[in-house]
N, C-alpha and C positions, 0 to 999 in steps of 0.2 A: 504493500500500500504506500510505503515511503518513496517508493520510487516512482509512483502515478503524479504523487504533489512535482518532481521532479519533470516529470514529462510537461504536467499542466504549461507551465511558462507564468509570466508575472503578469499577464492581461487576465487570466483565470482569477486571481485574489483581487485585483483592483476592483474598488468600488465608485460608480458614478452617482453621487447621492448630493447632490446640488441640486437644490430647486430653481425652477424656471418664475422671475420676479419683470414682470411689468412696471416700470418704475414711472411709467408716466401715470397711470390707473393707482397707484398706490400715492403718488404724489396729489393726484386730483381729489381722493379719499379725502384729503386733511384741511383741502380749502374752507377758508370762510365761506359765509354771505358774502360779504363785504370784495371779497380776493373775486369771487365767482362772476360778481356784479364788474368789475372793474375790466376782468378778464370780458366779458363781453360788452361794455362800452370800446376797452382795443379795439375786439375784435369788428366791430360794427363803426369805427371812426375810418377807421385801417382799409377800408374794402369799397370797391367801383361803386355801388349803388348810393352810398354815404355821399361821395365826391360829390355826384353825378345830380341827386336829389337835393344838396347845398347849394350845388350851385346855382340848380333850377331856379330854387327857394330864391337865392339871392338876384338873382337875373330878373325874377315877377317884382322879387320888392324894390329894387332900383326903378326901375321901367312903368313902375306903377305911379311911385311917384312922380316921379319924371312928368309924367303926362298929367297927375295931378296939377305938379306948378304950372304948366305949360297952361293949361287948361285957366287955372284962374287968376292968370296974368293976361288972358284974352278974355276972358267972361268973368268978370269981378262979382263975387259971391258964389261965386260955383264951389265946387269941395273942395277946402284944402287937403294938403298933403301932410301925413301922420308926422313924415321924417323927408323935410327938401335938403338937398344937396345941401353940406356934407356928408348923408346920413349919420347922423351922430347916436342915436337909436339903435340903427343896424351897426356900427362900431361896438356901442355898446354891449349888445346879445353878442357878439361875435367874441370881442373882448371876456365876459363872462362865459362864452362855452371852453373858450384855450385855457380859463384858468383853470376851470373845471377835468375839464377832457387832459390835457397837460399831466396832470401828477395818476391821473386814475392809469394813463397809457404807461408812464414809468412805471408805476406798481406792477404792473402785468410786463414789464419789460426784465423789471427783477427777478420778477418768480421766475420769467421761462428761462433765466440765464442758469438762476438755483437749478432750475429741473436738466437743464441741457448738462449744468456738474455731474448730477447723478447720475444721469444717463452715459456720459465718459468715463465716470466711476464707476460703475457698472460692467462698462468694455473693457476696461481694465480687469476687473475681477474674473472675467469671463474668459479675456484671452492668454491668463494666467493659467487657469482650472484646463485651458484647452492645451496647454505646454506639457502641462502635467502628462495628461492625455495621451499627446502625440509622443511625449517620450516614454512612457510604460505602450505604445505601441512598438514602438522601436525595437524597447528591449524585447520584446513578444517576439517578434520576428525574427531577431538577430537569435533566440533562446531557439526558434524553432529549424533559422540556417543548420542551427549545433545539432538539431536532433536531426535534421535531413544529413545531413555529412556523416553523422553517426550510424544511420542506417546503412549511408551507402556504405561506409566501410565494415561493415559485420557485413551486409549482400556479397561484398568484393571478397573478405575472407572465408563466407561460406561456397561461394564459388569456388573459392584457389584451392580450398580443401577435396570438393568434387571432382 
């Protein structure tokens, strides 16, 4: 029996007993309200439809006005205009969304740097346990060169005997 552990080789005893960790799902676990909210103002400030719908916004409130003054500088008592050039209004909202949207998009800029750590931490650990791996494969092989060389030479000196 001592001599089967002999034959096994060193991939036989090796244990692969590392669990498999999703480190973004396990990071996303621990968010706040507060991280969760922020993470989706980024994500929503960050992306075409956001641009695209601001700008709109901003393009009707310009032009609205615009036509506003235009209008009761030729018909005196007609509508004025909420905000006439400078818009100082629309600076204003504008000014209160960057202070706002500003620190909420750095928050969510922090976390994903933390997360993008552990996730290199993680590749690290991984391609550590995979070194391990590849060299108790090694030795497996090279352990099994020995037992094929050893066969041929007992085949060779069964034969020379014959």
């Amino acid at each position: 029996m001592d001599n089967h552990k002999e034959i096994l080789g060193p991939a036989a005893t090796f244990k692969h007993d590392h669990p498999v960790v999703n480190v973004n799902q396990e990071f996303d676990k621990k968010l706040t309200v507060g991280q969760r909210i922020a993470d989706k103002v980024a994500d929503t400030i960050g992306s075409w439809p956001f641009i695209i719908i601001q700008s709109f916004i901003l393009a009707v409130w310009v032009a609205i006005n615009i036509y506003l003054v235009t209008m009761s500088i030729r018909h005196p008592g007609f509508l004025k205009a909420w905000d006439p050039y400078p818009f100082i209004l629309l600076n204003l909202f504008l000014s209160l969304q960057a202070a706002y949207t500003g620190p909420l998009v750095m928050m969510s800029q922090n976390r994903q740097a933390i997360k993008d750590r552990l996730s290199a931490q993680q590749d690290y650990e991984i391609n550590q346990k995979a070194e391990k791996e590849i060299e108790v494969i090694m030795k497996h092989l090279a352990h099994q060169d020995e037992l094929a060389h050893a066969i041929i030479r007992r085949l060779d000196e069964l034969q020379a005997k014959s």
